[in-house]
N, C-alpha and C positions, 0 to 999 in steps of 0.2 A: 524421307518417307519410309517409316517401316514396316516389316512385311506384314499384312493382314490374313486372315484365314478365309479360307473359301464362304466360309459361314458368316463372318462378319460380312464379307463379299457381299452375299447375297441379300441381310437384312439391309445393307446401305442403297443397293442397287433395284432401279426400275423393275417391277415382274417382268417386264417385256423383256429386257435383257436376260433377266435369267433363265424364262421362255425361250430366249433366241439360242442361248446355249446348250439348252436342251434340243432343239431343234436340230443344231448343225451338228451336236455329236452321235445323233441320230444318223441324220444324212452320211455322214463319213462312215460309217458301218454300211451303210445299203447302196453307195456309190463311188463309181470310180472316182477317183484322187489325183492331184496334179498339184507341182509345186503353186503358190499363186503367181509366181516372176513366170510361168509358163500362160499364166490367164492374163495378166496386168502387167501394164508396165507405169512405175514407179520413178521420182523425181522430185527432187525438195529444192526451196529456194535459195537465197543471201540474203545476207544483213550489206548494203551500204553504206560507207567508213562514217564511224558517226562523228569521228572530226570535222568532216566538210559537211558545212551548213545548208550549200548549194543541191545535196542530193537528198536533202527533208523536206516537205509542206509542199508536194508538188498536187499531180489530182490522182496518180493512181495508188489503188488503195493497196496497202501491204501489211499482210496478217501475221500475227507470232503465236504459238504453241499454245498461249493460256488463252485465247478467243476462239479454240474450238469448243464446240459446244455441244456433240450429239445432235444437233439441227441444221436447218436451213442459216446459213452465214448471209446477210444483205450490208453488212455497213465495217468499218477497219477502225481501229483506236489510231491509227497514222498512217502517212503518206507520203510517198516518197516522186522524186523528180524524174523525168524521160534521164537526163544523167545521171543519175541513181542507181536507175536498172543497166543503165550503159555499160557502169563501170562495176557493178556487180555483179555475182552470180545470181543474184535475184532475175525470176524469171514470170512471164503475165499467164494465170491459167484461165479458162475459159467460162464462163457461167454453168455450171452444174458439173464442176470437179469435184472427187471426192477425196478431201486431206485428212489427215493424221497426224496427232500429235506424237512427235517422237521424243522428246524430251521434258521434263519438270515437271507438275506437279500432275498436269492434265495429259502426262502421257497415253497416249492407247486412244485420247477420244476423239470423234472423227466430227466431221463438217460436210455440208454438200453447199458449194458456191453459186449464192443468188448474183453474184455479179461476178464480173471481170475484175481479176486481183492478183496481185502477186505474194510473197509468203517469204519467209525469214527462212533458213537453214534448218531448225528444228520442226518447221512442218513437210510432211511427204502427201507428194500429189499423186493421187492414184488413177490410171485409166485403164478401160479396159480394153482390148487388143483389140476384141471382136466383137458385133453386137451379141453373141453366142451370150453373153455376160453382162447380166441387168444390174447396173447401178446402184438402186435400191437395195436387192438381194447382195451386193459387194458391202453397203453400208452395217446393213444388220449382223453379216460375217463378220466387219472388224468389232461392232461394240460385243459382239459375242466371244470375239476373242480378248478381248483388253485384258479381263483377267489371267489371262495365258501369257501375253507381251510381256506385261510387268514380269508375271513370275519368273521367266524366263532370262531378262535382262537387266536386273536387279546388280550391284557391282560398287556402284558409288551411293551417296547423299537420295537422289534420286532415279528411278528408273530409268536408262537409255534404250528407244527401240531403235537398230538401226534400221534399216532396208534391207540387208540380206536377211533378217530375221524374218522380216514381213515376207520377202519374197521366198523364204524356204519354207513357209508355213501351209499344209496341208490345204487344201480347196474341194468341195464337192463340186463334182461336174453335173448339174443338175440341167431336167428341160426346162425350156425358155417358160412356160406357163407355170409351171411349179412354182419357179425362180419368183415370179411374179408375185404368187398367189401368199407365199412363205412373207415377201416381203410386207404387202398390203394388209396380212393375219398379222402382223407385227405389230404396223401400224397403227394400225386400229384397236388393238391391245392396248398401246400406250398411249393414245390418244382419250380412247373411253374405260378402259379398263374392265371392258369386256372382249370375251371370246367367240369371234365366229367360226365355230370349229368346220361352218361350212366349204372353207378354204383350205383347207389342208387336208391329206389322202387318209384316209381311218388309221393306217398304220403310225402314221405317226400322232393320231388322237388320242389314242390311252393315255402314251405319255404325258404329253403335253397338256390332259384334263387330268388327269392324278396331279400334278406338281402343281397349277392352276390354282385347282380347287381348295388345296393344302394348303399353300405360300399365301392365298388371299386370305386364308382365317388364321396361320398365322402372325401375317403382318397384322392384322388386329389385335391378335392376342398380343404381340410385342409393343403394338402403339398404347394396350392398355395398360401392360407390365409400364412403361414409363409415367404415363399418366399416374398410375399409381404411387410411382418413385418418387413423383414430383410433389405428389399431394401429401407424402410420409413427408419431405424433405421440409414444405411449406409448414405441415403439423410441428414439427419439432421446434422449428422457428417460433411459432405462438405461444408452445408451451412457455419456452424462455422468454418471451416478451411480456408472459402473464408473468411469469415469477419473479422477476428483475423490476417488474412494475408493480407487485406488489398482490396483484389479483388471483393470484392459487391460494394466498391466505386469508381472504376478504373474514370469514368463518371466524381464521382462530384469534385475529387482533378482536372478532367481538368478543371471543371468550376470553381472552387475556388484555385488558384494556390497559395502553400508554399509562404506566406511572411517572410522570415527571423524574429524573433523577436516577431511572433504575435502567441502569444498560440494557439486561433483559426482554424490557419493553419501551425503550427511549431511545432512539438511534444518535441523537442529538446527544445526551449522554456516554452513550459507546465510543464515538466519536471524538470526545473530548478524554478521556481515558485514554486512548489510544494516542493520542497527541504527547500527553501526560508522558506515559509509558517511552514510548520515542524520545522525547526532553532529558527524561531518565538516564539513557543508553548512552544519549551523547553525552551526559555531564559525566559519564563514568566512562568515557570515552569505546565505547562499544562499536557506537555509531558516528559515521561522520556527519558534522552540519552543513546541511544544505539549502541554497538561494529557497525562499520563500515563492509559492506556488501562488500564480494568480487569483484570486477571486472569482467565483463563480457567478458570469451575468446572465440576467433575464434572461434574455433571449438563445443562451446556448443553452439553456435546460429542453431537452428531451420530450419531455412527456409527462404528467404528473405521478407524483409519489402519496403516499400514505403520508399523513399527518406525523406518523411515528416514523417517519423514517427520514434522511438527512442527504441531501446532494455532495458529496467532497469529490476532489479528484483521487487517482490511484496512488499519486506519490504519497499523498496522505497517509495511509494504509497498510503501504511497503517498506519493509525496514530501511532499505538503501536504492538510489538509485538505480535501474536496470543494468547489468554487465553486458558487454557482447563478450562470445565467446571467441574463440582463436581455433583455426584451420592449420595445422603442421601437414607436413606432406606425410599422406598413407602410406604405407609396406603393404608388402604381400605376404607379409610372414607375419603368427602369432607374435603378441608382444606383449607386456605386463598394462599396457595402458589404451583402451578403447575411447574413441571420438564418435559423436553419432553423425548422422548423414542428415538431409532436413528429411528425408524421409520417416526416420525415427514419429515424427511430430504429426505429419501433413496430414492424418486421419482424423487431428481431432485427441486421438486416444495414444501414449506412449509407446512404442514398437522397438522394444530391447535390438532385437536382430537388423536394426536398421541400422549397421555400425560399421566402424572399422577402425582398424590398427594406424598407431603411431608408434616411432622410434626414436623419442624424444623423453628429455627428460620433466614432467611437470610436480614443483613442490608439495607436497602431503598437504600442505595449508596454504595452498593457491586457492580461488574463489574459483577455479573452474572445475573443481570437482563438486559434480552435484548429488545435495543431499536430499533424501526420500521429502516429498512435500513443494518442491522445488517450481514453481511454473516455469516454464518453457516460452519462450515465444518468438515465432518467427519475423523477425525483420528485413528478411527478402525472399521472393520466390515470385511467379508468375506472380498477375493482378489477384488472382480468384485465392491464394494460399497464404499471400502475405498476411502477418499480423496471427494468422492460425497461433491456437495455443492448445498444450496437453499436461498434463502434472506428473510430474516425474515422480511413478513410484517404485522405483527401484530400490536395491539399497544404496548408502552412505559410498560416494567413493567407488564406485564402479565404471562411471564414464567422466570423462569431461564433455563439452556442446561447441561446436564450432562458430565461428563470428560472423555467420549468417542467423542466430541467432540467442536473443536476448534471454537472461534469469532473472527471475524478481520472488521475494519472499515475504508474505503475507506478515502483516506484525497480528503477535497476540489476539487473538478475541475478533479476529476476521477469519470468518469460512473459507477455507482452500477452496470448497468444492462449491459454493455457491459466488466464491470471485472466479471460479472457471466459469461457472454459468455463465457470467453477465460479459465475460471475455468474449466466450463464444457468441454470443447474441448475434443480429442483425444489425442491433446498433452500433456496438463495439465493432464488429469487422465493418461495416461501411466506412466508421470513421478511419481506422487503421488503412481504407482504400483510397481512401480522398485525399489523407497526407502522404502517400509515399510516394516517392521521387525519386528521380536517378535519371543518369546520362538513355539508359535503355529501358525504352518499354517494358520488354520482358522480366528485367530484375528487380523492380521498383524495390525501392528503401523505406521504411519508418527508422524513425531516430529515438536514443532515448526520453527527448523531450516528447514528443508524438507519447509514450507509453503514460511518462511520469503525469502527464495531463488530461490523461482519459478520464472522462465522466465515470463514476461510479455513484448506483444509488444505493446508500447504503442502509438494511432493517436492521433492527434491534437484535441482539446477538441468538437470543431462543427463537425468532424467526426466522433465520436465517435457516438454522437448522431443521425445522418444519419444512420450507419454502425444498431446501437440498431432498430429504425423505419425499415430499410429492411428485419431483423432478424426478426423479429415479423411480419410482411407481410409474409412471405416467412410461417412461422415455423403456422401461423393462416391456409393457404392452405394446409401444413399437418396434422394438427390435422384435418382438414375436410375427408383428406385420412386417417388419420386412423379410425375417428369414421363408414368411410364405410366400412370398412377390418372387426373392430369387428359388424358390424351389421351382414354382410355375415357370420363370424362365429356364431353369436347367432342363426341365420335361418338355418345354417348348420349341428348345436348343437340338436335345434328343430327338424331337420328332420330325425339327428339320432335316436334319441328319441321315436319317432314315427315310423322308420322301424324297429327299437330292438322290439319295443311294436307287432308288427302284427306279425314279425318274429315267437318270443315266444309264441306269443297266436295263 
């Protein structure tokens, strides 16, 4: 779990919570202080040897870390036996305890127990000594502190709180009505999403109606900033589905009508030329010969194409089968030879400085040195990255690409920039998602055959280059909308920043 900023904090988190925050760092300024192990006393439970069979599926119910919820708790994911509890340190708490997740991913969040239950090690039961100390008002303390636990106990993978953190942790000694009234303004905050600022003493209403007022049109303004993101993200998508399909040019094939025969405006002809030209390579032995590429059936075609334009696969297209690249172990020290990272790729767009050093020796005329023109493409990384591709325009000979992913090179008289297109599409990366495989979720694989087999639909060679020039108009006027989207989020960023700050102070 890595560290977050107060700010992301906040846009993830409930108003009510970051209301509640504002509230108790209020209180601590205008009231006496007391550790909270001096207000509550504090108690976690056991885990039951999960060897023995005999101390599971009994009736009482037994809760772990990740089913706290910020609410009311009535029901347990498992249960354990009267010998279970016997022999453990598992202990039964009472209906309307208040626990705390002290460990994994849901640390800091708290629960109030609709039944009788007991609790695994990583949750802490809280009670409070005296009635002095409303329940309710203890609840809203810890989700108002969570972000303070975390930060505070941060060390490994994920956040550990223990008990003596919770119990060295400042407390306002508030009266019992207040206590109440603070708790119930909470509630009801997060319940409707309005303020009855009738419940709380005017002193602490500036505050808490200034940040209120703020954070609510905020959060608007943030849910629209994404809406917005979504809508550029889905625009770009259409763009490329019109262009790969053929319909950002509907226009110029009227004015340049299919001439049977002429690559220019025959994809069918282009097609066969390029085949020609490859035939070539290999009988001059340039190129190696390779197993013959299936057939293209009905039913795996896409979507229709232009009458001028031709379905083949990519292998077709591409000089030589795809390479994976090779991983040598990094230095820490400059060296004569750079490897990129998959980060170099994962935008989409090539990122020189996404690199690093090797201390290895690779031959001048190794294939893993890559030449300006070069596609890229990734054949593992999460689900959502796999298959990404970028065009290496660097120069000749300045990195090699590691064997997490593949290079392929456009033969002759096929667009770099309009086979990036139809790579990056919706269509191309769903299918790059639906073939890859691997032992692990998270790394999934495409293979070279997954690449050599991808649909391509391919226009006549001066359409091609039409089809790229519109792409790049179109796709220049959204980066203008997005660079206004994140400007409005930096200013939005800004003036959270600015009401947290007055808020708090």
């Amino acid at each position: 779990m890595g560290k977050i900023s107060y700010s992301d904090h906040v846009k993830k988190s409930d108003i009510s919570v970051v209301i509640a925050e504002i509230i108790f760092q209020s209180l601590k300024k205008t009231h006496k202080l007391l550790p909270l192990s001096k207000v509550v006393d504090t108690s976690s439970g056991g885990t039951p040897s999960r060897t023995n069979q005999s101390y599971y599926g009994g009736e009482i119910p037994w809760l772990k870390s990740g089913e706290m919820n910020d609410s009311l708790i009535s029901q347990a994911e498992e249960f354990i036996t009267e010998e279970g509890l016997s022999n453990s340190s598992a202990k039964i708490f009472p209906k309307g305890t208040l626990l705390v997740a002290m460990y994994g991913a849901t640390a800091g969040k708290t629960g109030i127990l609709d039944i009788d239950a007991s609790t695994n090690q990583a949750v802490c039961a809280v009670t409070p000594k005296d009635k002095s100390t409303n329940r309710d008002f203890l609840f809203w303390f810890f989700r108002a502190n969570r972000f303070y636990f975390i930060d505070i106990s941060r060390g490994g993978a994920q956040p550990n709180i223990s008990q003596s953190v919770i119990g060295n942790t400042d407390f306002p000694i508030v009266e019992d009505k207040l206590q109440k009234n603070i708790a119930l303004f909470l509630s009801n905050l997060e319940e409707t999403k309005e303020a009855g600022y009738s419940l709380i003493p005017p002193d602490l209403c500036q505050p808490v109606k200034l940040a209120f007022d703020y954070l609510s049109c905020l959060q608007k303004l943030e849910y629209e900033n994404k809406n917005q993101t979504n809508i550029v993200s889905k625009l770009k998508q259409a763009i490329l589905q019109e262009a790969i399909a053929g319909q950002l040019t509907a226009e110029w094939r009227t004015q340049n009508p299919m001439q049977k025969g002429n690559p220019d405006t025959d994809a069918a002809a282009l097609l066969a030329k390029i085949k020609s030209e490859k035939q070539r390579l290999i009988a001059d032995g340039n190129l190696k010969k390779e197993k013959p590429l299936a057939e293209i059936a009905i039913d795996e075609i896409p979507f229709s194409i232009p009458d001028s334009w031709i379905w083949c696969r990519l292998g077709d297209i591409i000089k030589e089968s795809p390479k994976n690249g090779y991983s040598p172990k990094a230095v820490s020290h400059p060296t004569n030879i750079k490897t990129l990272k998959l980060g170099a790729t994962t935008s989409g767009k090539f990122n020189p400085d996404e690199c690093k050093y090797i201390d290895e020796y690779i031959a001048p005329d190794s294939f893993l040195w890559l030449k300006k023109n070069d596609i890229l493409i990734q054949r593992s990384n999460s689900l959502d990255y796999v298959g990404v591709s970028a065009i290496y325009d660097g120069e000749d000979n300045q990195f090699i690409y590691p064997d997490l992913m593949m290079k392929i090179q456009m033969m002759q008289n096929v667009s770099i920039e309009f086979s990036y297109l139809l790579l990056s599409s919706q269509m191309t990366r769903e299918y790059f998602r639906s073939l890859a495989k691997g032992a692990q979720k998270s790394m999934p694989k495409i293979n070279q055959g997954v690449v050599l087999n991808t649909l391509f639909a391919l226009p006549p060679l001066a359409e091609q280059k039409t089809i790229v020039e519109k792409v790049d108009k179109l796709m220049n006027i959204i980066d203008r909308l997005e660079q206004q989207i994140k400007h409005r989020k930096q200013l939005a960023e800004n003036l959270m920043q600015t009401v947290l700050r007055e808020a708090f102070e």
